[in-house]
C-alpha positions in Angstrom: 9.5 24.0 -9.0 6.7 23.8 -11.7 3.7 21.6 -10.0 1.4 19.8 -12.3 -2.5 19.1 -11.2 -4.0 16.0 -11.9 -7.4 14.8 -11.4 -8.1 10.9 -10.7 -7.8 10.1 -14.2 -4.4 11.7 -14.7 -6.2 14.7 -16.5 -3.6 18.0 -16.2 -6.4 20.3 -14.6 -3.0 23.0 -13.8 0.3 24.3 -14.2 1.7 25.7 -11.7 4.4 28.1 -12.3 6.4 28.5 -9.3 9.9 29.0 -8.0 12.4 28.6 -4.8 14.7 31.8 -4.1 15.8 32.8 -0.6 15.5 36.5 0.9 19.5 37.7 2.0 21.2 40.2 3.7 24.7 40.8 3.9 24.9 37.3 2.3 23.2 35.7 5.0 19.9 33.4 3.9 17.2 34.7 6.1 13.9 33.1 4.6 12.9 30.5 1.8 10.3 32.0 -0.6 8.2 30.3 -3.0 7.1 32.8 -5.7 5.5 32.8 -9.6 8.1 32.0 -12.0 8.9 36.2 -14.0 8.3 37.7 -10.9 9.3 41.5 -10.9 9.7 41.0 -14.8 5.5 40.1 -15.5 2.8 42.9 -15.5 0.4 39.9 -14.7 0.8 36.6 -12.9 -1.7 33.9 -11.7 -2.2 30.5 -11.8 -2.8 28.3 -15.3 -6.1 26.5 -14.2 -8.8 24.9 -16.7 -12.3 27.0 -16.0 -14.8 25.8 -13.2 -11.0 23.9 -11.2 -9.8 26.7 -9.7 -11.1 25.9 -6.2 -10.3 22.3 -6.2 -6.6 23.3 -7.7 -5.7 25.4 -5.4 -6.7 23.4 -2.3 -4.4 20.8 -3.9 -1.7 23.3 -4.1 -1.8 24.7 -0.6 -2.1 21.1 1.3 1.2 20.1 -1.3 2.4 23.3 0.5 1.4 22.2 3.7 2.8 18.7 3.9 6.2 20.2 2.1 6.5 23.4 4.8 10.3 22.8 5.4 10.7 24.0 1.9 9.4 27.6 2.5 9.1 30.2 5.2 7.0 32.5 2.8 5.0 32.4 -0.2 5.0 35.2 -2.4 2.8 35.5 -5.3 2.6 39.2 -7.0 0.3 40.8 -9.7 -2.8 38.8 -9.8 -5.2 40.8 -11.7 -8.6 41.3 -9.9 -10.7 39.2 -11.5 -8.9 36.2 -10.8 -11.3 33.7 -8.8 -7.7 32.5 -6.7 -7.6 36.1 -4.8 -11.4 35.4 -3.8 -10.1 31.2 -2.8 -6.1 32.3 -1.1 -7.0 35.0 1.5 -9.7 33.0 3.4 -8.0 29.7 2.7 -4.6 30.3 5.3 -4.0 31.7 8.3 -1.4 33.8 7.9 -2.2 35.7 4.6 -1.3 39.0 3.7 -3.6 41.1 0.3 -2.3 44.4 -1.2 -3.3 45.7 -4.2 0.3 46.0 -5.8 0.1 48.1 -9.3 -2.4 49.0 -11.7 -2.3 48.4 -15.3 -4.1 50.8 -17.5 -5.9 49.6 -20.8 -8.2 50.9 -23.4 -11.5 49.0 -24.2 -11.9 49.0 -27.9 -15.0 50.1 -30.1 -16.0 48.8 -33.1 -14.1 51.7 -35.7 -11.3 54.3 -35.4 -13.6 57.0 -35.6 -15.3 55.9 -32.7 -12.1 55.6 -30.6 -10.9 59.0 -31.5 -14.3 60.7 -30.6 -13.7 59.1 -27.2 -10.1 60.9 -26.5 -10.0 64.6 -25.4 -10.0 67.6 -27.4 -6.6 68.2 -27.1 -5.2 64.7 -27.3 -7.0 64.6 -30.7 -5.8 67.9 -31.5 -2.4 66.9 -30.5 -2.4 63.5 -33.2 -3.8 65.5 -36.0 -0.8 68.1 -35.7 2.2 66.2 -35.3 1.1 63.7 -37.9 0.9 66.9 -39.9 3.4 68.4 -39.0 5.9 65.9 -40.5 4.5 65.5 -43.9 4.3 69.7 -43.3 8.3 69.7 -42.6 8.6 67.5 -45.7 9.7 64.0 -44.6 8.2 60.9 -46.0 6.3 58.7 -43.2 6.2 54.9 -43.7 4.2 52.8 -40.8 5.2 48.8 -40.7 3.5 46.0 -39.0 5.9 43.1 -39.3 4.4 39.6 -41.0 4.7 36.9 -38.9 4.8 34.4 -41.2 8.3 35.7 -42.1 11.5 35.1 -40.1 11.4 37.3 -37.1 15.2 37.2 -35.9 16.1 40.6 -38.2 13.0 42.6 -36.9 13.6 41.4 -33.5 16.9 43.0 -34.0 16.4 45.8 -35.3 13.7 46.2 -32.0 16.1 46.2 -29.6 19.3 47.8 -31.6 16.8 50.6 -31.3 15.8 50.2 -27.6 19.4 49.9 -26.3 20.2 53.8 -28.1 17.1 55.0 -26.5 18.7 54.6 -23.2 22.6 54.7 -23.8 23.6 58.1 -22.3 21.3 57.6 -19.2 22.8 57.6 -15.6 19.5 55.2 -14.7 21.1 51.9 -16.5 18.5 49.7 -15.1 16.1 52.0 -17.8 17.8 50.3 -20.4 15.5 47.3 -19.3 17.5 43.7 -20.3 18.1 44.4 -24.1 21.8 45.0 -22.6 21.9 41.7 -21.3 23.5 38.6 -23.9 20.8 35.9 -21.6 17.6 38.2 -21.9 18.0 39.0 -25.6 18.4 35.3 -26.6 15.2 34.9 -24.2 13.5 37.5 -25.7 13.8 37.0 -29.6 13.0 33.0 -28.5 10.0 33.9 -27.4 8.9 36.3 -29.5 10.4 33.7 -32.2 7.7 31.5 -31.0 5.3 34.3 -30.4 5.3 35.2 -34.1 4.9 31.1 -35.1 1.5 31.2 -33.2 0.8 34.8 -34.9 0.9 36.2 -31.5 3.8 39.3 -31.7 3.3 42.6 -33.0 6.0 44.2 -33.9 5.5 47.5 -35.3 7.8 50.4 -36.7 7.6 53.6 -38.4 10.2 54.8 -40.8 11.0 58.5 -41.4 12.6 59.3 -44.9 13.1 55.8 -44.9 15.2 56.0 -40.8 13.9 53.9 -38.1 12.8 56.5 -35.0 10.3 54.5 -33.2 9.3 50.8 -32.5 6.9 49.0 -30.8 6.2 45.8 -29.2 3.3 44.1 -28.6 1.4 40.9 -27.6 -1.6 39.6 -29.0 -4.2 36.9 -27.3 -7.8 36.2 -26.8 -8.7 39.2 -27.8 -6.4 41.7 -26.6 -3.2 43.4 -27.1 -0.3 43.6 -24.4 1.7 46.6 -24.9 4.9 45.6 -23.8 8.2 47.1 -24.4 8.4 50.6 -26.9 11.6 52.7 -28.5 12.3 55.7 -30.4 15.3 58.0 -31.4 15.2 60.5 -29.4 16.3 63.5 -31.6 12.8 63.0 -33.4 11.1 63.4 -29.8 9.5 66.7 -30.9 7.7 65.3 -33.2 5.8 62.6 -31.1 6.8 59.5 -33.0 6.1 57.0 -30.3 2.9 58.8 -29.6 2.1 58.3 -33.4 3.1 54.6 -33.6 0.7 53.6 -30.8 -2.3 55.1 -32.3 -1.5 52.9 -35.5 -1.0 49.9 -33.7 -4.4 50.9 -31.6 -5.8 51.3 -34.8 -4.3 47.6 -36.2 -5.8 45.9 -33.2 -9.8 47.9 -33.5 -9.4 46.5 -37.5 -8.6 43.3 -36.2 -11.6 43.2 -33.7 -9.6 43.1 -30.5 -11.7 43.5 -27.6 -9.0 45.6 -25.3 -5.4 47.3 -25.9 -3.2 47.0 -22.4 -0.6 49.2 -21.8 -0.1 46.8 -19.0 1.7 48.0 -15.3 2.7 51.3 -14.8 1.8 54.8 -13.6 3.5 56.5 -16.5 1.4 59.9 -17.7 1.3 59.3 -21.5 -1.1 56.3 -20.7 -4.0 58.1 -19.3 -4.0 60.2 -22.5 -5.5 57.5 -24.2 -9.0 57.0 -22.2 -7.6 54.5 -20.2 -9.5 52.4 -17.6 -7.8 50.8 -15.0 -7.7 46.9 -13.4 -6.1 46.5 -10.3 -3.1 43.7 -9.8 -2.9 42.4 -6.1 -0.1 40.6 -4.0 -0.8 37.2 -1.7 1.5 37.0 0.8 1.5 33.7 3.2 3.4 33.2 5.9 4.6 29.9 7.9 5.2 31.9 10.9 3.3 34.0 13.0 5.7 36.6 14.3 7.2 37.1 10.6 3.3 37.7 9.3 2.9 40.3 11.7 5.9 42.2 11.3 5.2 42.1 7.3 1.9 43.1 7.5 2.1 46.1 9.0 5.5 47.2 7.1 4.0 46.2 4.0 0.7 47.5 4.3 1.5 51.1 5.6 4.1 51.6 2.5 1.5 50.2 0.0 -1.5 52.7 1.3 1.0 55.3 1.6 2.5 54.9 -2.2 -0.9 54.1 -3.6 -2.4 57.6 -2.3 0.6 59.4 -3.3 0.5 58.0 -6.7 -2.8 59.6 -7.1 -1.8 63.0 -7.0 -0.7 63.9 -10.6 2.4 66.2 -9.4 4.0 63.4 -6.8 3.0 60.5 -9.5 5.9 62.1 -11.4 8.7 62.3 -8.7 7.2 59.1 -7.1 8.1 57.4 -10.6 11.2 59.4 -11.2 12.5 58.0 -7.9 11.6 54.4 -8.6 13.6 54.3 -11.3 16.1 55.3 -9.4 15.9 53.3 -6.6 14.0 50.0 -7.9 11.1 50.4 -5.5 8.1 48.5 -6.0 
């Protein structure tokens, strides 16, 4: 259910990324939802709108909505980042409308040199990257950091990516941690579009070699001036040696050589971000309703577990079981 946007002239002013699913249980269809197309999968959704349209867009999309209400009972649409001008346009727009802040995706605004960034990191997080870089040349093993050219064919690093992922996570009970790379449909998905990534010099993938061994790999997106941290790997028998640690600060150091504005380690509570003097932008959810007996029981469901999680995940000691139990349980 993609919507195009035209204007009187048959400009494309939008895209509209949308899709029908229906909410079950026990294999009973309860309610039609409309929600962005990656839902669940995406650290950031939103609407595709040309600047200065936005209002005039969406008031086009909710009166298509409107005259098409048979087609949904609810309208879902998760992770809009804060600064997106369709969470000041959506809540006051309908009735029925739940916001929630949803996640929060941590990213690092980049200076102008390394030097600078390092300064900028804590004592001992700078202490900590001096010694295990050290301390593997110390041990004697030869160190090898590779950014892959994208003007090459991608298909054998993409490979090599996700061989590496899929070992990261073999002997772990939690197999939804082994993300999709199990999966035949997402890894043709995936090295498409990273195939197509790399054709508009958009993918980074990066790797580091010990004694000429893969043990940790990166993967990252590239646009407008900032870098989208978005899936990493490493073998874990050279944890001790903080080899994923290592790899981020070279690609962190890629991207401030590059001029890159920010680096996002996009969605996610996970400690080993906030190591990196990480700010943080907020991602919210819109929820609209058709009726008003289901808005109200949602609402107040939704909202009390959303404050509750949110002030939990504050507390550095719960953040860890809090996270330890999502990936459990698939919460949130």
């Amino acid at each position: 259910m993609i919507l195009l946007v035209e204007d009187d002239k048959g400009e494309i002013l939008a895209i509209i990324p949308f899709m029908e699913m229906y909410i079950s249980l026990l294999g009973l269809r309860l309610l039609k939802k409309i929600q962005f197309i990656g839902t669940r999968l995406a650290s950031y959704s939103g609407f595709i709108i040309l600047p200065g349209k936005e209002r005039l867009v969406l008031n086009k999309v909710l009166d298509y909505l409107k005259k098409n209400y048979k087609r949904w009972d609810m309208i879902s649409l998760r992770e809009i980042p804060e600064e997106s001008k369709s969470l000041q346009i959506l809540p006051g727009a309908v009735n029925y409308t739940v916001l929630t802040q949803r996640n929060s995706c941590p990213y690092i605004e980049l200076p102008e040199s390394m030097d600078l960034f390092v300064s900028s990191l804590s004592y001992k997080m700078r202490k900590n990257l001096r010694y295990y870089t050290n301390r593997l040349k110390r041990d004697g093993h030869v160190v090898e950091f590779k950014m892959h050219d994208n003007r090459i064919p991608t298909r054998n690093a993409i490979h090599a990516f996700a061989d590496l992922h899929r070992n990261e996570w073999k002997d772990l009970k939690e197999v939804w941690l082994m993300m999709s790379f199990y999966d035949d449909r997402f890894n043709r998905f995936f090295s498409d579009v990273a195939q197509k990534f790399a054709e508009n010099d958009w993918l980074k993938l990066c790797f580091l070699y010990v004694n000429g061994e893969l043990v940790s790999s990166l993967c990252a997106f590239t646009y407008d001036g900032a870098v989208y941290y978005e899936f990493g790997a490493y073998d874990r028998k050279w944890s001790k040696y903080a080899v994923s640690t290592i790899l981020i600060n070279n690609l962190i150091e890629d991207a401030i050589k590059n001029r890159e504005k920010t680096f996002d380690f996009m969605r996610g509570y996970e400690e080993y971000k906030f190591k990196w003097n990480t700010k943080i932008r907020r991602n919210f959810d819109v929820v609209i309703f058709k009726h008003s007996l289901i808005f109200i029981i949602y609402r107040t469901t939704y909202k009390i577990f959303n404050t509750l999680k949110n002030k939990l995940l504050r507390n550095k000691s719960l953040r860890k079981i809090l996270i330890k139990f999502r990936r459990r349980h698939l919460i949130w």
